[in-house]
Backbone as numpy.savetxt, mean C-alpha at the origin, in Angstrom:
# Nx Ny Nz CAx CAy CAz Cx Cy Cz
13.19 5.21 9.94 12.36 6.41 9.94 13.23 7.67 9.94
14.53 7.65 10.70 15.58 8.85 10.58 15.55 8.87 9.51
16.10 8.12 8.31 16.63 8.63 7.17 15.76 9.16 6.31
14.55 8.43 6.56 12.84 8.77 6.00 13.14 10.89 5.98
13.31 11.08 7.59 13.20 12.64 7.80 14.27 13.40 6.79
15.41 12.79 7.15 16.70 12.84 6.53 16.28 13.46 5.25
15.49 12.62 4.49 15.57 12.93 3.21 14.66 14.00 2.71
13.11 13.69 3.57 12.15 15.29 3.67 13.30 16.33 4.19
14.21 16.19 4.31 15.17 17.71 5.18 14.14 18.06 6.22
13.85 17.09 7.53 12.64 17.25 8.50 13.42 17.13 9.79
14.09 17.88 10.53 14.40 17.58 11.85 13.21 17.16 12.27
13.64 16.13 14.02 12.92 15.84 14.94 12.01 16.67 15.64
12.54 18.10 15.84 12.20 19.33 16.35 10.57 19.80 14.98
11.46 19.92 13.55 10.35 20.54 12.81 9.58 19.37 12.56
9.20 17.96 12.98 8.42 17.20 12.40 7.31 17.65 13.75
7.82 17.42 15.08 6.93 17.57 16.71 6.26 18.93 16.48
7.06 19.94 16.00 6.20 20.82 15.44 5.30 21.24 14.56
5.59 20.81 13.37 4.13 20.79 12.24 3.32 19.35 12.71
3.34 18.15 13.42 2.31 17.31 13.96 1.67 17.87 15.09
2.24 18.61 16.18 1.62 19.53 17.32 1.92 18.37 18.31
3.06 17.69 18.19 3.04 16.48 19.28 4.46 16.94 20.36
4.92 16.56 21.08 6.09 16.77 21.50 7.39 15.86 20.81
8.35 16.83 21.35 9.71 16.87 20.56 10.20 15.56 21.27
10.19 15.26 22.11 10.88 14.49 23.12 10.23 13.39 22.68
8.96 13.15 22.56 8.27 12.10 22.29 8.94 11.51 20.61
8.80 12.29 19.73 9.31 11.65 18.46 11.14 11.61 18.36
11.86 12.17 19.37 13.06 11.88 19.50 13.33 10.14 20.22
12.51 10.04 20.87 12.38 8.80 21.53 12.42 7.58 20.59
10.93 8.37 19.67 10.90 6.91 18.26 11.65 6.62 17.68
12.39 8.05 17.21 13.48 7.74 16.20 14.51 7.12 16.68
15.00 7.28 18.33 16.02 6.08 19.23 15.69 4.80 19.08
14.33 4.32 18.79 13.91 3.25 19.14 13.38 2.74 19.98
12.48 3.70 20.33 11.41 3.18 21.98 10.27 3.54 21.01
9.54 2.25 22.15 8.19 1.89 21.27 7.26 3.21 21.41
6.59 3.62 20.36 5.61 4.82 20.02 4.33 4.77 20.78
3.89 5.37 21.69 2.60 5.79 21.64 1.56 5.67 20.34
0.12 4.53 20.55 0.03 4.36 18.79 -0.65 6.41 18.64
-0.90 6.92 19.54 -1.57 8.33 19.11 -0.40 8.87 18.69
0.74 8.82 19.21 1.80 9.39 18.48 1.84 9.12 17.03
1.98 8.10 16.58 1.54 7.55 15.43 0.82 7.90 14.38
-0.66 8.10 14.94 -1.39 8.12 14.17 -1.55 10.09 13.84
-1.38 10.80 15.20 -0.35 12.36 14.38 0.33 12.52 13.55
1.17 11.89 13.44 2.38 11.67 12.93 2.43 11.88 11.45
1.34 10.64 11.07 1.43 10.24 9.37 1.39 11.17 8.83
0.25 12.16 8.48 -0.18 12.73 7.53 1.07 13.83 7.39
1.64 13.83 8.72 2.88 14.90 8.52 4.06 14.35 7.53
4.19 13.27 7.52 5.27 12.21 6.71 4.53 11.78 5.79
3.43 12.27 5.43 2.69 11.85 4.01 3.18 10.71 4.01
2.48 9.35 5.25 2.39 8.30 5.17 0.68 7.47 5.74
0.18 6.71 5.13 -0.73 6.33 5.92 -0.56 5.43 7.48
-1.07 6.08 8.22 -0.94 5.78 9.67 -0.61 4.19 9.56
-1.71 3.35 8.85 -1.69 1.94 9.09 0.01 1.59 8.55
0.40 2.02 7.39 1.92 1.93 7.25 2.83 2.28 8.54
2.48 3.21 9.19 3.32 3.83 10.24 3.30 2.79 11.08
2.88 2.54 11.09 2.01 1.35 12.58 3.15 0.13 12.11
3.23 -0.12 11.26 3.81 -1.39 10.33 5.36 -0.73 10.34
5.81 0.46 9.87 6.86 0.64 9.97 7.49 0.75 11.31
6.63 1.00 12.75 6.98 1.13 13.89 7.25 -0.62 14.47
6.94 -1.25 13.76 7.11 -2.29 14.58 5.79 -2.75 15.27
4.74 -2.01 15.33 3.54 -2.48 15.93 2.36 -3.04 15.25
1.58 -3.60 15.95 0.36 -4.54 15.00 -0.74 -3.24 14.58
-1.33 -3.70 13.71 -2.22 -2.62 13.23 -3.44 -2.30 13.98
-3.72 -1.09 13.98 -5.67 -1.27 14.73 -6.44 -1.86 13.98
-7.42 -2.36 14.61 -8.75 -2.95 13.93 -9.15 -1.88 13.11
-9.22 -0.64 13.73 -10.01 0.63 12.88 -8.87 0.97 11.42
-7.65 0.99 11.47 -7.06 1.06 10.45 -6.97 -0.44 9.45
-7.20 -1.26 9.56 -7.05 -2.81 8.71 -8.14 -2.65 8.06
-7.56 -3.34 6.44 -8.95 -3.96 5.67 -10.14 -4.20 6.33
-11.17 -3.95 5.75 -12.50 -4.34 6.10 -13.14 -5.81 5.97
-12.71 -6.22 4.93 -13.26 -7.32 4.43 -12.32 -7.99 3.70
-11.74 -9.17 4.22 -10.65 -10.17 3.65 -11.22 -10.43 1.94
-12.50 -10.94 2.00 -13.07 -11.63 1.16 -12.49 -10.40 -0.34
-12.72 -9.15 -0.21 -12.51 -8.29 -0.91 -11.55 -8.20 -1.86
-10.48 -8.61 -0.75 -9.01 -8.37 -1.18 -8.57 -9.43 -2.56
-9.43 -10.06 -2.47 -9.00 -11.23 -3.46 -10.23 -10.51 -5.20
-10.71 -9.56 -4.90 -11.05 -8.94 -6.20 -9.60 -7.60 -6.75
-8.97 -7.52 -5.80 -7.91 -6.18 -6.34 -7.47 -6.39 -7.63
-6.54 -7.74 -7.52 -5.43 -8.05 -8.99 -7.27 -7.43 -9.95
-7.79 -8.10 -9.76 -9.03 -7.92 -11.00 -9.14 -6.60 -11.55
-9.48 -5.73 -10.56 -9.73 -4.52 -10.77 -8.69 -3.61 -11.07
-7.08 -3.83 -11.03 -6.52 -2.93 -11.18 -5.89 -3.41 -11.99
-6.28 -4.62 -13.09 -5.96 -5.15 -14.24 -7.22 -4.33 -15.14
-8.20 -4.24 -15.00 -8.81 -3.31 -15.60 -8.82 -1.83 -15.78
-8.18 -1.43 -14.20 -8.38 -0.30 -14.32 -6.94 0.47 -15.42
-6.13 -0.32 -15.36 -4.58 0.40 -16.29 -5.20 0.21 -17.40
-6.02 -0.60 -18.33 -6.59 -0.37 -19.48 -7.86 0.85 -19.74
-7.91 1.51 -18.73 -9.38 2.98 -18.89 -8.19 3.66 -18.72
-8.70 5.05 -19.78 -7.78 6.34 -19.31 -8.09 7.01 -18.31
-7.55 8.19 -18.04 -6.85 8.55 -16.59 -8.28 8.99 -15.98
-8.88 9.57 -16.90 -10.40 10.65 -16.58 -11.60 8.81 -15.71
-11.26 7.63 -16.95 -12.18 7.06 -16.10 -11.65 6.18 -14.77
-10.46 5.78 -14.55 -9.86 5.95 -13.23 -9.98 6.82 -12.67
-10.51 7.91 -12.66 -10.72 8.65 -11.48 -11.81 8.74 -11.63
-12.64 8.66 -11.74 -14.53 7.95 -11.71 -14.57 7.15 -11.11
-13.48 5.84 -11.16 -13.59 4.56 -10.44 -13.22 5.15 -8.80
-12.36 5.82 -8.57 -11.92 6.29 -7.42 -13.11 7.45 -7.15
-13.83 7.88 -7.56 -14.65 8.76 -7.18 -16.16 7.55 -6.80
-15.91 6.88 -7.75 -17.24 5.55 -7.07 -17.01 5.13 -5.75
-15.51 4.94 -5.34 -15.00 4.27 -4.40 -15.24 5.19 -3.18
-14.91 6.36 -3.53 -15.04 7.27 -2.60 -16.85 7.67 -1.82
-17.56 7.33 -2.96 -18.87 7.41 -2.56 -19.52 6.90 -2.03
-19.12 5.29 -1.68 -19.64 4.23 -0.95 -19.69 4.28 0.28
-20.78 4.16 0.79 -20.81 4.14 2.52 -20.01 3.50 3.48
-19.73 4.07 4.76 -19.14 2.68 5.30 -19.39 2.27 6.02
-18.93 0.81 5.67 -19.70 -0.38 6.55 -19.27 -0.61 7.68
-19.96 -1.09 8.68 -19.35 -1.35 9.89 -18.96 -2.70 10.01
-17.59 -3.05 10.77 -16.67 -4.44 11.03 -18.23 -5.21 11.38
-18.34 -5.94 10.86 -19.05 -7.48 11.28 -18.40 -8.28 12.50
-17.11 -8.36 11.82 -16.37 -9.58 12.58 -14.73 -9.06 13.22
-14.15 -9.60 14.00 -13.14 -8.98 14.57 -12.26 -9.35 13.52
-10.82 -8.72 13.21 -9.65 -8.66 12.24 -9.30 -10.21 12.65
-9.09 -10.76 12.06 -8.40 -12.20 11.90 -7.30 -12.29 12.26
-6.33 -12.94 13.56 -5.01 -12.71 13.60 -4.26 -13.31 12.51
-2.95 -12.67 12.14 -2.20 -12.74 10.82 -1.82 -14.54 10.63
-2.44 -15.17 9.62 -1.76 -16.72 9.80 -0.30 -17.07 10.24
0.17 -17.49 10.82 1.74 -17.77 11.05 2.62 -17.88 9.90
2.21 -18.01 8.73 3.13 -17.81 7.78 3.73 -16.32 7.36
2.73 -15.09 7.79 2.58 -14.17 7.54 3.15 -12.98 8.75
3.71 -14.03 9.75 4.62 -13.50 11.11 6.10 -13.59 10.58
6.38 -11.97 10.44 7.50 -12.10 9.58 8.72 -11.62 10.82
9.74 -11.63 10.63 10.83 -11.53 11.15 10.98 -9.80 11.27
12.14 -9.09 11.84 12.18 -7.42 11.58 13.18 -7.95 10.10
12.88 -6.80 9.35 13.23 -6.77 8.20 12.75 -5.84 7.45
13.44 -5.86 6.18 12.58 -5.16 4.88 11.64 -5.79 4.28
11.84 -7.03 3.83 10.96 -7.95 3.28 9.56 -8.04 4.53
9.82 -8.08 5.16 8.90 -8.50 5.96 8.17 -6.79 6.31
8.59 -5.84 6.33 7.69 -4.24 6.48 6.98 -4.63 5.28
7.46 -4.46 3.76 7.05 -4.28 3.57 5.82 -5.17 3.16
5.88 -6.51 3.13 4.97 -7.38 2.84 3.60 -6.81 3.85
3.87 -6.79 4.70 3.12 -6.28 5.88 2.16 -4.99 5.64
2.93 -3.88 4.97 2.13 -2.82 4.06 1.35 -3.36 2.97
1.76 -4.32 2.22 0.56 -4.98 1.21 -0.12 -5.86 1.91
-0.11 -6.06 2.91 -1.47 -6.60 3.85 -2.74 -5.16 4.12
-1.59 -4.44 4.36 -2.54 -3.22 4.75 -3.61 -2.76 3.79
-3.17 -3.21 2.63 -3.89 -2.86 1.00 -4.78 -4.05 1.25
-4.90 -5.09 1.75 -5.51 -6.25 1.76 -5.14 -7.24 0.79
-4.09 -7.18 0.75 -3.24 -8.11 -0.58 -2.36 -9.24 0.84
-3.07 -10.62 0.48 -1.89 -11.55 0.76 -0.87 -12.05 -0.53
-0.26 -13.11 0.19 0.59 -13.47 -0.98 0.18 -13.70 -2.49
-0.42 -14.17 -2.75 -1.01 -14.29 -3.92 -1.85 -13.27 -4.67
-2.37 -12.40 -3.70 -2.52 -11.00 -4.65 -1.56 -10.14 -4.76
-0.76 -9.91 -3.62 0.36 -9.05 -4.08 0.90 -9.90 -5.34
1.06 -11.19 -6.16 1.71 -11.49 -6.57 0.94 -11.34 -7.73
-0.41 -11.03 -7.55 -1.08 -10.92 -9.64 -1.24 -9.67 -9.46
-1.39 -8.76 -8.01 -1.05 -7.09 -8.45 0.51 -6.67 -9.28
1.67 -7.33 -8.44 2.91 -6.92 -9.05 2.87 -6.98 -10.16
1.99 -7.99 -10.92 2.24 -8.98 -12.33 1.24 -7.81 -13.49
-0.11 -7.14 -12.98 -0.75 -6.24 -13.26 0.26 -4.67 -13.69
0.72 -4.48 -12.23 1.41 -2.71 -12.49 2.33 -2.87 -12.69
3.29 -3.91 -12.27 4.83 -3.55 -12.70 5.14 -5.08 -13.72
7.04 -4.48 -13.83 7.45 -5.46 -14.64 7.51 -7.37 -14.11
7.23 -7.33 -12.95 7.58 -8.51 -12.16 6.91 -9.36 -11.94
7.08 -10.94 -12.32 6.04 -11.79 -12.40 6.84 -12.71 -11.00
6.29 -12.67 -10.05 6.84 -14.03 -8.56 5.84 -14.51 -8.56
6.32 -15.82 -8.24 5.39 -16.73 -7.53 4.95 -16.28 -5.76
3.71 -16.45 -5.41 3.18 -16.02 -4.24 4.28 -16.42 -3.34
4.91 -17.81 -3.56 5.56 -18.26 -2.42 7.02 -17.77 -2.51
7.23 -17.39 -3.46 8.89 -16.09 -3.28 8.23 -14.69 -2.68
7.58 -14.25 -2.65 7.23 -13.22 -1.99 6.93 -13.65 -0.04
6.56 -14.69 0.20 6.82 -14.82 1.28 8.20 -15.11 1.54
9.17 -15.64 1.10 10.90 -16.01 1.20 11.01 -14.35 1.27
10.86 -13.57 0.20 11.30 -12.35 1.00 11.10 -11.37 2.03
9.66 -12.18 2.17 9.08 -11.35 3.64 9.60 -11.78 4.86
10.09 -13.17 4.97 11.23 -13.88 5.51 12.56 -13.81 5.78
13.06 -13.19 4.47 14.20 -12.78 4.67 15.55 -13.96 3.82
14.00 -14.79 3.52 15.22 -15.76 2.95 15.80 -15.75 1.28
14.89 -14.27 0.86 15.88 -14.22 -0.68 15.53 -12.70 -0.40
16.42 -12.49 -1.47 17.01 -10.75 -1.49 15.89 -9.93 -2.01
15.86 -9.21 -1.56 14.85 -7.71 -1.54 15.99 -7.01 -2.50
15.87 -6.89 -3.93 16.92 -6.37 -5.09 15.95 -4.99 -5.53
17.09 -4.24 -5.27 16.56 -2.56 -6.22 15.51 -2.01 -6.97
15.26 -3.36 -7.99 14.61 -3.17 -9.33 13.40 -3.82 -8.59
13.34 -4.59 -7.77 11.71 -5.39 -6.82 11.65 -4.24 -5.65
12.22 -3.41 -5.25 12.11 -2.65 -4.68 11.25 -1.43 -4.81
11.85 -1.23 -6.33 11.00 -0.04 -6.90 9.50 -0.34 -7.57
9.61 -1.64 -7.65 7.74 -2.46 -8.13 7.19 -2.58 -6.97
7.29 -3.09 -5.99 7.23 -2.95 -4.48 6.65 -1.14 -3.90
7.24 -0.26 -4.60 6.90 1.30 -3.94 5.36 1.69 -5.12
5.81 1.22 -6.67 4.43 1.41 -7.28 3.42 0.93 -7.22
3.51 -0.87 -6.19 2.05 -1.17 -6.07 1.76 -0.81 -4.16
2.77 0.03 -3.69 2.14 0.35 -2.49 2.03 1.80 -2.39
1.98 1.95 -3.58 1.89 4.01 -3.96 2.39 4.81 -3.29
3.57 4.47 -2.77 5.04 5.27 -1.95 6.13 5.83 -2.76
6.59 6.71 -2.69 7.49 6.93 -3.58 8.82 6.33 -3.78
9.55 5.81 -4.27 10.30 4.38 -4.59 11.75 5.10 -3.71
12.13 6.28 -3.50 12.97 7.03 -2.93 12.60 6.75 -1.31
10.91 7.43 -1.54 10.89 7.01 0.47 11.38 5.55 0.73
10.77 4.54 -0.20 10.48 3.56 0.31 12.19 3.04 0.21
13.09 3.27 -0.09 14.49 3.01 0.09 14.98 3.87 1.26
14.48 4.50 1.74 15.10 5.27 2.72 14.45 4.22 3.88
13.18 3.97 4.23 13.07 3.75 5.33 13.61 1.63 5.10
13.66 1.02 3.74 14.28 0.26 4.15 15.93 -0.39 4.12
16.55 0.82 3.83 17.90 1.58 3.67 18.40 0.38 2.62
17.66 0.29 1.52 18.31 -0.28 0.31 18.61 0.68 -0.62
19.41 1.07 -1.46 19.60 2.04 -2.60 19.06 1.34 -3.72
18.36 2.11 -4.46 18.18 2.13 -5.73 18.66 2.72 -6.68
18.70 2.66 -8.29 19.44 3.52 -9.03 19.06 4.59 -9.34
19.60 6.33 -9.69 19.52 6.94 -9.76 18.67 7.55 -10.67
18.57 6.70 -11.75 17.82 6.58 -12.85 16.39 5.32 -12.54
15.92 5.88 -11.63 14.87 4.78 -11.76 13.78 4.99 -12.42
13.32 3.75 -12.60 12.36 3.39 -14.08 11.15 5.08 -14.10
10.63 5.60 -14.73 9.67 6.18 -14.23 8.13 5.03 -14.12
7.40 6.40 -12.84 5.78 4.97 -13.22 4.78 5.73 -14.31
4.54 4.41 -14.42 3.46 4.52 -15.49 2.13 5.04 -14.67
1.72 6.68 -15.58 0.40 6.82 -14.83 -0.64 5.75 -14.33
-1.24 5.44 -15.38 -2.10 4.35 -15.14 -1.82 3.40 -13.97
-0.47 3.13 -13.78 -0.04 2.08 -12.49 -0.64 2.48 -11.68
0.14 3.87 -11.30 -0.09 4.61 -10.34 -1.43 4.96 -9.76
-1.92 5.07 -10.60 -4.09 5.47 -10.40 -4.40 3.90 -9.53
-3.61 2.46 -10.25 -4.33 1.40 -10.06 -3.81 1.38 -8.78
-2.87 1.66 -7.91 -2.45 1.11 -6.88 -3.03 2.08 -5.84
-2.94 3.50 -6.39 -3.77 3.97 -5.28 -5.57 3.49 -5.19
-6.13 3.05 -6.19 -7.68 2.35 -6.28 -7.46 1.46 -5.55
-6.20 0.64 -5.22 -6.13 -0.77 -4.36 -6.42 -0.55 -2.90
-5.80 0.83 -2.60 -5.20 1.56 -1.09 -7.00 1.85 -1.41
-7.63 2.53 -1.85 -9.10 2.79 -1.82 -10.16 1.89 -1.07
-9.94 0.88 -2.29 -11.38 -0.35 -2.01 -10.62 -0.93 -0.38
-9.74 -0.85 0.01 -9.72 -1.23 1.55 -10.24 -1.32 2.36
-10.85 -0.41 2.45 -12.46 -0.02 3.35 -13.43 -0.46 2.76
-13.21 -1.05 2.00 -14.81 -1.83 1.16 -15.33 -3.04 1.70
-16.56 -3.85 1.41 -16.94 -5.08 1.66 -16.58 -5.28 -0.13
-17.03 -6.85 0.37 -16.56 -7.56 -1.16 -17.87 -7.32 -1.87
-18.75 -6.77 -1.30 -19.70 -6.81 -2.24 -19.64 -5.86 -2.92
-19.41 -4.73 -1.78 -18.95 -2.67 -2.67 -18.01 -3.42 -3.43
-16.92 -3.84 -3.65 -15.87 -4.04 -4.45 -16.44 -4.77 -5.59
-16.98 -5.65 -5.09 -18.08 -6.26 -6.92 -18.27 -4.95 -7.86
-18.96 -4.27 -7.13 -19.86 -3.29 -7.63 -19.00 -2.08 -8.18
-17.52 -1.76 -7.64 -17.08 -1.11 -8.56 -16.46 -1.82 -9.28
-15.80 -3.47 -9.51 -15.63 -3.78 -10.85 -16.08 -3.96 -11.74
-17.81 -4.24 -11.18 -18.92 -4.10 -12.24 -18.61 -2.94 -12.89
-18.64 -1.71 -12.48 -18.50 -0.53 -13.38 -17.46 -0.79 -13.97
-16.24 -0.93 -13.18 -15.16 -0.95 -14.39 -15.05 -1.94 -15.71
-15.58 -2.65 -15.20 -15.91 -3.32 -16.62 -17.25 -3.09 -17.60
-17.87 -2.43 -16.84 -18.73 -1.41 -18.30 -18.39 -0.11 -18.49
-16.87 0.49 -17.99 -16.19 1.74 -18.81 -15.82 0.63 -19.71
-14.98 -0.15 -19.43 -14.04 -1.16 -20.46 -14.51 -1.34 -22.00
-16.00 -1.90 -21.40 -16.70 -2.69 -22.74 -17.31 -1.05 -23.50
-17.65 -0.16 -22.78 -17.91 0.57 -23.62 -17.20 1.22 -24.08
-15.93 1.46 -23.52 -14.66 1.92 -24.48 -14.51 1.15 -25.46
-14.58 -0.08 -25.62 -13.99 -1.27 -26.74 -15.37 -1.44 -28.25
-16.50 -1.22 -27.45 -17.52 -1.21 -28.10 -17.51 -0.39 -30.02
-16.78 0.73 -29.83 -16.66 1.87 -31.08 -15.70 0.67 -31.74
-14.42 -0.02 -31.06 -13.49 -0.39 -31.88 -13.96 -2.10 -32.82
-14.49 -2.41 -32.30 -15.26 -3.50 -32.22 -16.57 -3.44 -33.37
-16.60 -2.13 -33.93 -17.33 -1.97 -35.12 -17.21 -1.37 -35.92
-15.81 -1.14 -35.08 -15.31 0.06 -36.98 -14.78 -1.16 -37.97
């Protein structure tokens, strides 16, 4: 998280001050004493991070009030944000404006503790896998989202080895890793002090729209999430419709 500030040019002093929290208190975190989660949840918007990431980058378990809503959901994302990089930019943000309109539902059921495969070690691999939980992506969706926005096709079960720690977290998975968790590929090397190259890839708009729609439907039930891939797949067909008869 130091180098995180490091790189905003954010002393400890000017972060306690634009959050309105005390100085002493976020000097503490950055030593490495465990956070107050209200500290925390101040905190983010000042580090233009989402709290539930913070929570994940602190080392602590997530709140119920910040976690996915609905597991069942999470397994429509790869779908939808395979559709959504094929609509241009105007109807991705319709889809995110649908998303935004939906009511919200209240927890049914308590958060599910994380399966034991998914109890990762301290690490990089393991933060960040932990942030694509937060999106509601387990292994196997993070692995047809990566395959959707970026260049990288893994198998579900190498993505747990690196949440593990047992294969390398490399530069170029690093920076596919920041576009499907809509971080900027710079933060996301700072806080897991890997370098990337200087020249990194640029993102593709469209990615970018799809991964933040992923961070969206989070708060959804699987049924709201039907219902905006239903739409997205009648922008689709009616975009395709003109070509389809010329």
């Amino acid at each position: 998280m130091a180098r995180l500030l490091e790189r905003r040019e954010l002393s400890p002093l000017d972060l306690s001050q634009r959050a309105g929290v005390g100085a002493h208190e976020v000097r503490a975190f950055l030593d490495g004493a465990t956070p107050n989660p209200l500290l925390l949840r101040q905190l983010a918007s000042t580090v233009d991070l989402h709290a539930a990431d913070l929570f994940v980058i602190a080392g602590l378990p997530v709140p119920d009030d910040l976690a996915p809503l609905d597991a069942v959901a999470g397994r429509l994302a790869a779908t939808l944000a395979g559709l959504a990089i094929l609509l241009p930019a105007s109807r991705r943000h319709q889809l995110r404006q649908a998303v935004r309109s939906m009511p919200q539902e209240t927890r049914t059921q308590p958060v599910p503790p994380l399966p034991l495969r998914e109890q990762y070690p301290p690490g990089p691999g393991g933060m960040i896998l932990r942030m694509l939980r937060n999106r509601n992506l387990d292994w196997i969706g993070s692995a047809k989202c990566l395959a959707q926005l970026t260049p990288h096709y893994l198998a579900a079960s190498t993505l747990g080895m690196i949440g593990h720690g047992r294969k390398e977290l490399t530069p170029d998975l690093l920076v596919s890793f920041a576009t499907l968790l809509a971080v900027p590929a710079d933060d996301l090397a700072a806080l897991t002090n890997i370098a990337i190259p200087r020249e990194a890839p640029s993102i593709n708009p469209a990615a970018s729209d799809a991964a933040q729609l992923i961070w969206d439907i989070r708060r959804l039930t699987a049924t709201q999430t039907q219902q905006i891939l239903d739409e997205a797949e009648s922008m689709l067909a009616a975009q395709e419709a003109p070509q389809r008869s010329a």
